[in-house]
C-alpha positions in Angstrom: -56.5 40.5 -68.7 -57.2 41.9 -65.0 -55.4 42.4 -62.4 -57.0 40.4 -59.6 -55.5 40.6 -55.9 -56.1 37.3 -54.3 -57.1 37.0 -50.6 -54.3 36.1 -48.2 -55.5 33.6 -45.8 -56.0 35.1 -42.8 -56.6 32.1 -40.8 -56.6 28.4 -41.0 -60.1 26.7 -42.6 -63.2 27.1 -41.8 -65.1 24.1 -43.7 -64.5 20.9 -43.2 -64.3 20.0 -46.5 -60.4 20.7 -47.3 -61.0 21.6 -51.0 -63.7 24.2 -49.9 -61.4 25.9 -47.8 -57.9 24.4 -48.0 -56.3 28.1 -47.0 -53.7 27.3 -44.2 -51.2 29.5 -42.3 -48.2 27.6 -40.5 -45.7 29.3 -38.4 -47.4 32.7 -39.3 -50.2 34.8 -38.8 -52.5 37.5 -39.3 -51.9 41.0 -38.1 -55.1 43.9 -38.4 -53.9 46.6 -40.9 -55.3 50.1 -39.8 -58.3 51.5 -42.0 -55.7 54.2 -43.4 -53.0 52.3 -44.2 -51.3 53.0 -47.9 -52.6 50.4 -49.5 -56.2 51.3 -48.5 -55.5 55.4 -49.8 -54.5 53.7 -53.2 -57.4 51.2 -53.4 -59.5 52.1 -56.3 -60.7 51.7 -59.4 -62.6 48.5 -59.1 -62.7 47.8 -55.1 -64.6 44.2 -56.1 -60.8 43.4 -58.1 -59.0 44.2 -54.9 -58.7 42.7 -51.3 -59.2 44.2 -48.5 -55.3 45.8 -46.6 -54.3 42.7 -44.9 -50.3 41.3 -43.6 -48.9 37.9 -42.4 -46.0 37.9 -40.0 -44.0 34.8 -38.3 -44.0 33.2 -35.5 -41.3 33.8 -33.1 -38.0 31.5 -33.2 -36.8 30.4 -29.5 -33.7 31.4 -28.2 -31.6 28.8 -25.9 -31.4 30.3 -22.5 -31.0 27.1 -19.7 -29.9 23.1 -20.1 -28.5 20.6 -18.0 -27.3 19.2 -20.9 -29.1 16.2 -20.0 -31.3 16.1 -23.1 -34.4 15.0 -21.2 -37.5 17.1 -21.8 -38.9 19.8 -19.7 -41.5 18.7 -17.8 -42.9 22.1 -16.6 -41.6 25.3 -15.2 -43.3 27.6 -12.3 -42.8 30.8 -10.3 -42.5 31.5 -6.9 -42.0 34.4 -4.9 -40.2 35.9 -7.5 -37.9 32.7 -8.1 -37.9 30.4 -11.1 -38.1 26.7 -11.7 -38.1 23.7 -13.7 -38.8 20.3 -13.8 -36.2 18.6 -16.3 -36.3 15.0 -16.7 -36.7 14.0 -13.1 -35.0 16.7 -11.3 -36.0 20.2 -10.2 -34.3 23.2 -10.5 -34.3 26.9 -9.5 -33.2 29.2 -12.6 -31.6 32.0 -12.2 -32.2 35.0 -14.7 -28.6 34.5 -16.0 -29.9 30.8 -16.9 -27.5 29.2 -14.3 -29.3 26.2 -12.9 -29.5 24.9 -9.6 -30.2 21.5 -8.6 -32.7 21.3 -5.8 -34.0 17.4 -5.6 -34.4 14.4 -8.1 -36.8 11.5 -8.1 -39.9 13.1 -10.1 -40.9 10.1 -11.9 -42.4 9.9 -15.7 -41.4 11.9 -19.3 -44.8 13.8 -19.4 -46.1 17.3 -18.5 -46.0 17.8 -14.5 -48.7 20.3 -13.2 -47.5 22.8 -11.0 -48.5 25.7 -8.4 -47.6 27.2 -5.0 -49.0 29.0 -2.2 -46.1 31.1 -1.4 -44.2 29.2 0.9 -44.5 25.7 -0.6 -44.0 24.6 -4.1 -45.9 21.2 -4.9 -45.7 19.2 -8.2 -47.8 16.9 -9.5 -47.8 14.2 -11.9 -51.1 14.5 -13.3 -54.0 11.8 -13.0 -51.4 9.9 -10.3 -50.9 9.7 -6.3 -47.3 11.3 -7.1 -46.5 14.5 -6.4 -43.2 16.5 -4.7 -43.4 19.5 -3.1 -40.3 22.1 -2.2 -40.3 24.7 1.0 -37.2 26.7 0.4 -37.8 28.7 3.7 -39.2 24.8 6.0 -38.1 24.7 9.7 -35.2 26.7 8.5 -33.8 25.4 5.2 -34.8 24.4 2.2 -36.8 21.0 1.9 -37.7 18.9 -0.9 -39.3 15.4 -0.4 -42.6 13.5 -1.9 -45.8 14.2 -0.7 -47.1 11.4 1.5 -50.6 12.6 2.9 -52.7 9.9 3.6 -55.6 12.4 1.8 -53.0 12.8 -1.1 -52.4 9.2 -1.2 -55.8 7.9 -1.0 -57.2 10.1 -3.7 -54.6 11.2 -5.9 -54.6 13.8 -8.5 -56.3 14.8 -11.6 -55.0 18.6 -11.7 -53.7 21.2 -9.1 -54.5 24.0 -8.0 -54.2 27.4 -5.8 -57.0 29.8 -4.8 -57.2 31.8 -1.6 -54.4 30.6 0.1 -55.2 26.5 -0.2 -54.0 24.1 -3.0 -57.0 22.4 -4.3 -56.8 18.8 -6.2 -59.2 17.3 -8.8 -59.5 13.8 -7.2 -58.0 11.5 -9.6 -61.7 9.2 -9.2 -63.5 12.3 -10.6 -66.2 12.3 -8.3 -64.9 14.9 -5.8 -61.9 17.7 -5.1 -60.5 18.3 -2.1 -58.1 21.1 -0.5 -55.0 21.2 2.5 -55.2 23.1 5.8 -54.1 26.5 4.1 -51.1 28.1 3.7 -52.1 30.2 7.4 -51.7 26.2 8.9 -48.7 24.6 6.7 -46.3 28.4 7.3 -43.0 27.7 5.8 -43.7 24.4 5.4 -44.8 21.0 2.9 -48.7 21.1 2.7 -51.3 19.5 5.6 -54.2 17.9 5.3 -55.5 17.5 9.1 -59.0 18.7 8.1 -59.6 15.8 5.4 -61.5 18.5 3.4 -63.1 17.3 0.7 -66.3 18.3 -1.9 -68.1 15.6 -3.8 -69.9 16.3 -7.0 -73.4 17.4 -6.2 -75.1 18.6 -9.6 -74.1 15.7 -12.3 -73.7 12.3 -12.2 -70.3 12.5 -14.9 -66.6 12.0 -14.2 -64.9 15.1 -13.5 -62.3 15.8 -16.0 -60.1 18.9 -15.7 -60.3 21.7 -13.2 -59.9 25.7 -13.4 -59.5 29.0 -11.4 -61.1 31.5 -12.8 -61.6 35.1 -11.4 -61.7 33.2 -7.8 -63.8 30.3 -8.6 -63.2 26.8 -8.9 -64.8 25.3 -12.1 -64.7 21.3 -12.5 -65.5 20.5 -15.8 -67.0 16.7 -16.1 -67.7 14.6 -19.5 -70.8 16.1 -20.0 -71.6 19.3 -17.6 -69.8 21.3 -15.5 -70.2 23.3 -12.1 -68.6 25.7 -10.0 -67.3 26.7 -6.3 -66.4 29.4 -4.2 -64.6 30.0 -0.7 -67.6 31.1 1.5 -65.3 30.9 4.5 -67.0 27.5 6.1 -65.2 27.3 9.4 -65.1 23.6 9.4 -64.3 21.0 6.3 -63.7 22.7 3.0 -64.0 26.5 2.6 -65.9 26.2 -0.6 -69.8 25.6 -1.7 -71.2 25.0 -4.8 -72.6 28.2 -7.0 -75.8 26.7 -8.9 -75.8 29.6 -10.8 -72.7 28.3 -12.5 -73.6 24.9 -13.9 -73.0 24.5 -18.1 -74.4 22.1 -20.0 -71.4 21.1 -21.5 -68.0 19.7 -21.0 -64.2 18.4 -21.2 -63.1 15.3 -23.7 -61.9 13.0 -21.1 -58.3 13.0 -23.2 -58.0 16.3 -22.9 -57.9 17.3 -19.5 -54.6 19.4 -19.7 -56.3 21.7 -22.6 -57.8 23.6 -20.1 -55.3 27.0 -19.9 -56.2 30.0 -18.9 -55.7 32.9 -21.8 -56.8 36.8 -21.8 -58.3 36.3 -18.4 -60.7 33.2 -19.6 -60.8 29.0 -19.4 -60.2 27.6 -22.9 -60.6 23.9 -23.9 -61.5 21.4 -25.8 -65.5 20.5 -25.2 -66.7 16.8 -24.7 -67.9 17.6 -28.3 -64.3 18.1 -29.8 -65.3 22.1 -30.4 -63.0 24.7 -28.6 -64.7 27.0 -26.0 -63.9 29.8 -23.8 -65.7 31.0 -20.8 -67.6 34.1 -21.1 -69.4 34.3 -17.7 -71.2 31.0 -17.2 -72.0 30.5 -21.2 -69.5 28.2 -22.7 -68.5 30.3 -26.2 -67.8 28.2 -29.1 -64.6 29.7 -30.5 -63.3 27.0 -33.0 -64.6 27.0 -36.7 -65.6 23.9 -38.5 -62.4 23.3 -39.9 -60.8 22.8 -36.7 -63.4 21.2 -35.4 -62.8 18.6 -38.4 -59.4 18.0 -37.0 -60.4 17.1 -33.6 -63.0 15.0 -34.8 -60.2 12.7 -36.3 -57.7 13.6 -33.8 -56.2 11.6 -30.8 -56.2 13.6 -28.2 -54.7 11.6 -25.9 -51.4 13.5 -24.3 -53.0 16.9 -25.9 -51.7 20.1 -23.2 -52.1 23.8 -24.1 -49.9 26.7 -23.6 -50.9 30.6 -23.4 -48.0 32.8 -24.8 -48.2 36.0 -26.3 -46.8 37.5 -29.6 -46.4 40.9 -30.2 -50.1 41.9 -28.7 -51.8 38.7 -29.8 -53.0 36.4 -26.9 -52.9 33.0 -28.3 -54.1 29.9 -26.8 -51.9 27.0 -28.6 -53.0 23.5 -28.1 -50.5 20.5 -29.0 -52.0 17.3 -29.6 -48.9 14.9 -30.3 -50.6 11.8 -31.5 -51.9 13.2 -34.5 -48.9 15.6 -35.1 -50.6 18.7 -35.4 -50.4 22.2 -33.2 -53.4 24.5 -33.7 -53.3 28.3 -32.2 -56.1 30.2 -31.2 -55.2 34.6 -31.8 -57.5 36.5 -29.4 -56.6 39.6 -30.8 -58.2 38.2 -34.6 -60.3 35.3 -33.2 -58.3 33.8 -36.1 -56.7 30.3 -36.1 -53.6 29.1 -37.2 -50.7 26.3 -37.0 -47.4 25.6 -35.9 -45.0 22.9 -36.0 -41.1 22.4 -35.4 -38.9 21.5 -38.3 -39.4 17.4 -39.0 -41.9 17.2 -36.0 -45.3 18.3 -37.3 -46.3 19.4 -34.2 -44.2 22.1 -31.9 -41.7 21.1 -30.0 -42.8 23.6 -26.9 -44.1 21.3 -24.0 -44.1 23.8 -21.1 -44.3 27.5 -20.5 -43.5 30.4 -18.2 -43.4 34.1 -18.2 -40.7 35.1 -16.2 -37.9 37.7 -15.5 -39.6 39.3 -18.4 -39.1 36.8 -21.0 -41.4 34.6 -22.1 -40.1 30.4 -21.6 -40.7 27.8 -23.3 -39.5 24.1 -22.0 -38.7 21.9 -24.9 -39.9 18.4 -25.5 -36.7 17.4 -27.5 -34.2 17.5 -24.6 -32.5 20.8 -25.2 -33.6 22.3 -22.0 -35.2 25.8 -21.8 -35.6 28.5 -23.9 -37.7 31.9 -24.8 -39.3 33.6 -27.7 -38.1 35.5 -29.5 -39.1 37.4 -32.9 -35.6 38.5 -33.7 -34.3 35.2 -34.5 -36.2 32.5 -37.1 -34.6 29.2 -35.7 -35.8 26.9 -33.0 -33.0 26.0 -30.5 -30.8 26.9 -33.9 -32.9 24.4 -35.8 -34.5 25.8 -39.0 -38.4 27.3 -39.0 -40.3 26.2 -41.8 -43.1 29.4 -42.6 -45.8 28.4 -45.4 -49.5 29.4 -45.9 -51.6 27.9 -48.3 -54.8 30.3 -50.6 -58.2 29.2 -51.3 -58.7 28.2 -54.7 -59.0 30.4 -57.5 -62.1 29.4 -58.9 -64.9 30.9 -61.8 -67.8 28.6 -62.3 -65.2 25.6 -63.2 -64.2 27.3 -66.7 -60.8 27.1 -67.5 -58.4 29.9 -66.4 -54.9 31.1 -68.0 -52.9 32.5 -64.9 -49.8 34.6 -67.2 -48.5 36.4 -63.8 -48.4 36.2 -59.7 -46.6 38.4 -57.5 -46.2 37.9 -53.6 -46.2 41.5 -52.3 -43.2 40.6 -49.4 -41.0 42.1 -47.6 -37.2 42.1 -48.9 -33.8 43.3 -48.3 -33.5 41.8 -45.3 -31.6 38.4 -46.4 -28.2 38.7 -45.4 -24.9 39.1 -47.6 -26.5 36.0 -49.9 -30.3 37.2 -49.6 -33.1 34.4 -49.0 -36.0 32.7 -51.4 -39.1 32.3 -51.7 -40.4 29.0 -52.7 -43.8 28.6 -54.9 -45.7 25.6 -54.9 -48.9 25.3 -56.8 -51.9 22.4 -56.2 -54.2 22.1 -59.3 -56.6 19.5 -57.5 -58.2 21.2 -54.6 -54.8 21.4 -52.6 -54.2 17.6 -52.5 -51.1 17.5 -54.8 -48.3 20.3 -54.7 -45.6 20.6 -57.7 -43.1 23.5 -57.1 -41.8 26.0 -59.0 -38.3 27.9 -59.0 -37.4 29.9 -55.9 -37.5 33.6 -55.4 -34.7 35.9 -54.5 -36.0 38.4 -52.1 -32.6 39.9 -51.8 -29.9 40.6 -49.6 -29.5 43.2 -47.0 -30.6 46.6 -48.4 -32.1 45.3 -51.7 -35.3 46.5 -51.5 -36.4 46.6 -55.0 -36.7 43.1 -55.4 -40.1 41.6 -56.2 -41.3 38.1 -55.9 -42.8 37.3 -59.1 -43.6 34.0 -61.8 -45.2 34.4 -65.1 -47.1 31.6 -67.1 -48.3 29.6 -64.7 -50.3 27.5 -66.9 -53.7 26.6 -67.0 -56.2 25.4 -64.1 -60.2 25.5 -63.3 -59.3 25.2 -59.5 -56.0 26.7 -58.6 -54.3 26.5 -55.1 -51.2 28.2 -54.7 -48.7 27.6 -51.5 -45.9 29.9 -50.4 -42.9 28.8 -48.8 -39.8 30.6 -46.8 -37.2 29.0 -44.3 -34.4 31.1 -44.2 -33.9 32.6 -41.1 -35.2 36.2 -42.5 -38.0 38.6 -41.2 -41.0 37.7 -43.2 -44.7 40.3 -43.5 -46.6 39.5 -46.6 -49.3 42.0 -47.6 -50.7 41.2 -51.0 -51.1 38.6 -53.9 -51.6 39.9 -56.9 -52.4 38.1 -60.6 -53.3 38.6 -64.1 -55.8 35.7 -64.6 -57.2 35.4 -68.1 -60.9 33.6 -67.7 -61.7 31.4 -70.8 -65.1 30.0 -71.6 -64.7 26.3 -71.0 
């Protein structure tokens, strides 16, 4: 019988057909393992028998840092001149690096995502695809001054998205068909935003609604239904400061219900495309980035309340994209140009709904009510709620014959369980990953026990075999291998 290391999945699908590619990584993912690693000097023998040196690791818990003990969500979260805030519930706040709060004005109507930005002097908030937005000077005429922003400009067009790029705060026109800017910080000072000029850009190149709206390397880029185009601040010394750059046009676009997609990650847009693929900017060419698994979700998926948020785990820059109505978080990993998913215990999407880096931590503002916290990889719990860490293999297949599988072992990390250790769970899928049936847990020891080793025998028999792996105590987790003794029959 041979000893046949089985891939780990390195990513989630890439076919759209589940039981062609039903490998799936939740709440972990895929690190590069160097060209000389150990397992790479021992590989050998029969290299077609053996994978390729490859680890998981898990996502990072979240640490409680802030609340108002309110339990209202956490609308959004900005920072200004060095200064920290947060819009929980209705109210705004300044944060202090201790995690004291400060209440600075309430009256921010809805639940959902606010879009945020500043231009130094003035903090304005915006509930998207509205006429409402807020706006706090903490130095105006003196002291500080929150109140509503009642332009007649503001209040005529309203709001897609905002904005801030060479000293103005620039607005997606809720209508789509134009954006338009205030006077400039150099006019406002210390004080709310103007809009004395009435300076506004229609769309000039396409005859679709605009959609979302990004500022990338100092240019505005409007992304419509179908096309997109972009601006720049040639210095016009009456209206708006910007004019269209033909050069910049793309022949594609945003899904209308997913406007708040669009995040900026490792110094490049990413969203979702008006033809449910994810793309990133490269230059003016629209890169497709997502696989056609992915692309299979968001061809059934609801995107309607999607947002994206760009945080980064140990060296990985990772575009994560929640989409609430059909309960599913998907992660883009810029270091891999790997996917993979996470979800919050009982949710089945994450529970993160806005994010921050700030006083050196990265934040994340919770959707659940309990107020503010930040990543972190030394802990395994969510706001002390329990992380759930799985990923699923391809099948192990041989032209459809009949296979005895007499051993598996899951090449893990132990000895790092605590006094009473931790488990790993088995679960195995016989028909293409549709149906799981588990199998007794795994001690992977307690603290020092690092001899133990995850392994089953007599698994039974199976022509398509799909084996799950399962972990949710709050332990340090890096698998490296799968190894089994498979015994192909003829039939």
């Amino acid at each position: 019988m041979p000893n046949i290391s089985l891939a780990l999945p390195m990513s989630s699908y890439v076919a759209a057909d589940p039981t062609a590619s039903c490998k799936r990584l939740v709440n972990c993912f895929s690190e590069p393992m160097p060209a000389d690693s150990v397992l790479q000097e021992l590989k050998g023998g029969n290299p077609s028998q053996e994978s390729a040196p490859a680890y998981l690791r898990r996502w990072a818990g979240i640490t409680p840092f802030a609340s108002d003990g309110t339990n209202r969500p956490t609308r959004g979260m900005w920072v200004m001149q060095g200064i920290m805030y947060a819009v929980i519930g209705d109210t705004l706040y300044s944060v202090a690096s201790t995690g004291a709060l400060t209440s600075l004005g309430t009256g921010i109507i809805g639940n959902g995502i606010v879009r945020m930005t500043d231009n130094t002097a003035c903090l304005v908030i915006l509930v998207p695809n509205t006429a409402l937005a807020w706006t706090y000077c903490p130095n105006a005429s003196g002291q500080p001054t929150f109140q509503q922003l009642n332009s007649g400009l503001f209040a005529t067009y309203g709001a897609i998205d905002v904005k801030f790029l060479d000293s103005y705060i620039v607005f997606l026109a809720k209508g789509g068909r134009l954006f338009y800017n205030d006077d400039g910080q150099v006019v406002s000072g210390q004080n709310q935003i103007t809009f004395t000029t009435n300076a506004t850009f229609p769309r000039e190149f396409g005859t679709d609604l605009f959609v979302g709206m990004s500022v990338d390397h100092r240019e505005i880029t409007n992304y419509g239904t179908w096309t997109s185009e972009g601006y720049i601040n040639v210095g016009n010394p009456v209206g708006t400061p910007f004019s269209t750059a033909p050069q910049t046009f793309m022949e594609i676009g945003m899904h209308p219900d997913a406007s708040y997609t669009l995040a900026m990650q490792d110094s490049a847009p990413i969203w979702i495309a008006s033809d449910r693929t994810v793309r990133k900017k490269n230059g003016q060419t629209a890169e497709r980035i997502s696989n056609s698994g992915i692309e299979n979700i968001l061809q059934l998926a609801n995107l309607q309340g999607s947002y994206s948020l760009t945080p980064s785990i140990a060296g990985h820059p990772l575009w994560v994209c929640v989409i609430p109505k059909a309960f599913r978080t998907i992660v883009y990993d810029g270091l891999t140009s790997e996917w993979f998913e996470i979800e919050s215990y009982a949710l089945g999407y994450w529970r993160g709904l806005s994010y921050i880096n700030a006083y050196g931590r990265q934040f994340v503002g919770d959707a659940l009510g309990q107020g503010i916290g930040y990543l972190d990889t030394s802990v395994f719990t969510e706001f002390g709620d329990t992380m759930v860490v799985n990923f699923t293999t391809q099948p192990v297949y041989h032209e459809h014959n009949r296979m005895s599988h007499r051993r598996l072992e899951c090449v893990i990390s132990t000895g790092q369980g605590g006094i009473t250790g931790s488990y790993l769970s088995l679960y195995v899928s016989d028909d293409g990953a549709n149906t799981f049936r588990g199998y007794p847990k795994r001690n992977l020891g307690a603290t020092g026990d690092y001899w133990v080793r995850a392994t089953w025998f007599n698994l039974g028999q199976s022509r398509n075999r799909v084996y799950r792996f399962e972990i949710s105590d709050p332990t340090p987790t890096f698998t490296v291998q799968l190894t089994s003794e498979i015994q192909v029959n003829k039939w």
